[in-house]
C-alpha positions, -999 to +999 in steps of 0.1 A: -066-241-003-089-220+016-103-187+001-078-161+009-085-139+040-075-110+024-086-090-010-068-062-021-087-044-054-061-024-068-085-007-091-066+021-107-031+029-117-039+068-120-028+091-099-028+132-091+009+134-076+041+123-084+058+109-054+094+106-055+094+073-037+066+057-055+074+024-078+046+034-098+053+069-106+082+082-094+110+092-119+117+055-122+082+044-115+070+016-134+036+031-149+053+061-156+076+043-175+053+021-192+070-010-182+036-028-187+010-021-213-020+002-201-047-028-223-078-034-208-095-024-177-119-041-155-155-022-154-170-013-122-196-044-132-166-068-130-156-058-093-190-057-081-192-093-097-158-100-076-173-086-046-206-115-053-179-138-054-161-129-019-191-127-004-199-162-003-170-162+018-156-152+052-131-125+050-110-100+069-111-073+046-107-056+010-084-034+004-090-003-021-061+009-037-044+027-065-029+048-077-048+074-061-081+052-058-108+085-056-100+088-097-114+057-103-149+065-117-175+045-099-157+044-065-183+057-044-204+034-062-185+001-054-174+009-020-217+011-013-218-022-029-192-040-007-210-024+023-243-040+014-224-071+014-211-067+053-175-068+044-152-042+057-134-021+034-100-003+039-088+021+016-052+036+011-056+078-002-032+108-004-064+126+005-063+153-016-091+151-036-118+136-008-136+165-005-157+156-034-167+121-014-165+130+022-201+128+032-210+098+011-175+083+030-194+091+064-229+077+056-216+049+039-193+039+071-177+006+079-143+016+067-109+024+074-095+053+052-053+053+052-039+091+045-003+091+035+010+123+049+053+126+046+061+152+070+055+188+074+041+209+046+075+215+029+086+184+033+054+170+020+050+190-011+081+182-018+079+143-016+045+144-032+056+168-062+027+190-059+025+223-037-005+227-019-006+189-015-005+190+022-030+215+030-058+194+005-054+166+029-053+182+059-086+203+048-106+172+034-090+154+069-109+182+085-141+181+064-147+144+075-143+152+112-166+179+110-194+155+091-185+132+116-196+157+142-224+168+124-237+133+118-230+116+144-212+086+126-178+080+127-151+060+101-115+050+111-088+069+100-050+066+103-022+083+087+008+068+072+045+082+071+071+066+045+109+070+057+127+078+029+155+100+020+139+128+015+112+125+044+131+112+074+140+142+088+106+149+091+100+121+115+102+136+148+077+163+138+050+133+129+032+133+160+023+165+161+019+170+123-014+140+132-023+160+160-028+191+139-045+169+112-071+161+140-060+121+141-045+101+169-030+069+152-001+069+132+022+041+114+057+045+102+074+023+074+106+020+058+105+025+020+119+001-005+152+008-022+163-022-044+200-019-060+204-024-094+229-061-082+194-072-063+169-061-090+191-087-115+190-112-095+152-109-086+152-108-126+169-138-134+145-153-105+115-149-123+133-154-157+143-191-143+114-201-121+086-185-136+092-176-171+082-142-167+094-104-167+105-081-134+097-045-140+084-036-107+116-034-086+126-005-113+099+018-094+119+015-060+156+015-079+178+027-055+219+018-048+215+033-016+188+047+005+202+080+009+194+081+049+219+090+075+212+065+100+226+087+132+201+115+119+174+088+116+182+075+148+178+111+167+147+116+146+130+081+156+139+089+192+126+123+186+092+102+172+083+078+199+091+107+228+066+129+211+038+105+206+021+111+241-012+097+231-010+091+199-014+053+186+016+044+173+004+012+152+030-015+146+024-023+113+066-027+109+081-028+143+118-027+139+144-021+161+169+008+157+193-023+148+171-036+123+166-002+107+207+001+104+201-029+084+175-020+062+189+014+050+225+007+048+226-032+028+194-042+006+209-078+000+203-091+039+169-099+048+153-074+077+132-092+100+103-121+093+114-135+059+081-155+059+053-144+038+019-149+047+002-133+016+010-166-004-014-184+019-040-152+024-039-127+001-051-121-035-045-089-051-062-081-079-047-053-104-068-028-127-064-050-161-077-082-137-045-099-136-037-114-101-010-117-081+003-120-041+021-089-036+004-056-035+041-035-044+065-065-064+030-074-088+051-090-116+039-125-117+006-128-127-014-164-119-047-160-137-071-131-147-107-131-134-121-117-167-119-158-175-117-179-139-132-169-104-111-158-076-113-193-061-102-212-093-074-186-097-064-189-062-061-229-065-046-226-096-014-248-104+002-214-112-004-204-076+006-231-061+037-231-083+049-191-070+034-203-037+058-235-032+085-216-047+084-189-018+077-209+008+110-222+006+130-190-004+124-152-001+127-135-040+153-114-043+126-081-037+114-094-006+143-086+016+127-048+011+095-056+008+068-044+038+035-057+018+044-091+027+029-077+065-003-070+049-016-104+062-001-101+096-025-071+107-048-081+132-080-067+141 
């Protein structure tokens, strides 16, 4: 196998806020519950000696991620050191504690930073779990423009809008919620709701094939996805007529038919059921165990604290998972948007 095109570092499991759709740390989330032990963690040595290791390689990208990735101690630290490598680095942030990192963000440049923003300010707060949520991110949004200015250097910067139940009726407003935050692109995606018939069969899955546990579709346990589609409908008309300028990035682009599918019946596959992350993408999670998919991380093949990406990557535990799901989707991945992570193009 080549070397995957795609790294994603998910370097912490921490995080400030308490999102109600999150399948980490939502009510049913699968850190909060401690469905896997918190063990060891990988020093900021050990990705900077990952980060040796991709760079003896072409790549598209790492990805930073969490958890809320700003709480992970040397952060500032190891995003400098994959930038004095040349590799481009995007990061995924609810935003609300850059302010302490902005102007090292700015100089250090090269990057794409993702803000997840759920609405307006009620609506956000709300979804997020924390008052005052919404205004941190819009401020620290505003601090970087204004270094930006300042400096002369500029980073890209998107924000991201979850449809859930308890954010959809929000979406009409998103355009000019971006505006206000001083951004222009914008990308929309459906959140995960896996029913408790699905999550057993995506159990015995792993049970059978793999010989290992599923905990991670507990995080986005849902029997229904609690969205009126006619509302949703009005809203996502309400969406695209308002965007007037702004760039509406197609990370998922489904039809109004397609969303009809995905919120009313988890069990039928919406859209592409191919994943591309089998043959592209390594993510690597805080304790070093590593696996294909960013959001269903249950089956580990290998740990870099004892192999190298590569060796882990052409493992016969990789190819295993990899031969399995080329042939069949897993139960999670008919509500599963990470598989997409390796479409993106530049």
């Amino acid at each position: 196998m080549h070397f995957p095109q795609f790294i994603s570092f998910t370097i912490t499991n921490s995080c400030n806020l308490r999102c109600k759709m999150c399948g980490q740390w939502s009510e049913e989330g699968y850190i909060k519950n401690k469905a896997i032990p918190s063990g060891l963690q990988l020093e900021l040595s050990d990705w900077k000696k990952l980060v040796d290791e991709i760079s003896q390689y072409k790549i598209r990208f790492i990805l930073i991620r969490g958890g809320e990735p700003f709480l992970y101690p040397g952060i500032i630290e190891l995003i400098e050191y994959i930038n004095s490598k040349g590799i481009f680095v995007s990061i995924d942030t609810n935003g609300t504690i850059l302010n302490k990192f902005a102007a090292d963000l700015v100089r250090i440049g090269n990057m794409h930073i993702t803000f997840s923003v759920d609405g307006t300010e009620e609506i956000h707060d709300n979804v997020r779990g924390v008052k005052g949520s919404f205004n941190k991110t819009k401020e620290n949004i505003a601090l970087l423009n204004s270094i930006e200015k300042a400096t002369n250097k500029k980073i890209s910067k998107s924000i991201c809008f979850t449809i859930s139940k308890d954010s959809y009726k929000a979406l009409g407003e998103m355009p000019d919620v971006v505006r206000a935050m001083g951004l222009n692109s914008l990308n929309i995606v459906p959140y995960y709701f896996v029913s408790n018939a699905v999550g057993k069969v995506y159990e015995e899955e792993l049970e059978k094939n793999f010989k290992c546990a599923a905990y991670s579709w507990k995080g986005f346990h849902h029997d229904d996805s609690g969205i009126d589609f006619d509302i949703f409908k009005e809203e996502h008309r309400k969406y695209l007529d308002g965007l007037n300028g702004i760039v509406d990035f197609p990370y998922m682009p489904l039809s109004d038919d397609e969303y009809k599918l995905w919120f009313n019946d988890s069990f039928t596959p919406v859209g592409s059921q191919k994943c591309e992350n089998i043959e592209n993408l390594i993510d690597i999670q805080p304790n070093g165990d590593a696996d294909f998919c960013v959001d269903f991380p249950d089956y580990s093949f290998g740990n870099v604290s004892n192999s190298s990406i590569k060796e882990i990557w052409d493992s016969p535990e990789a190819a295993k998972f990899r031969n399995y799901r080329r042939e069949k989707q897993l139960a999670v991945c008919y509500r599963c948007g990470a598989k997409l992570i390796s479409e993106i193009k530049e």
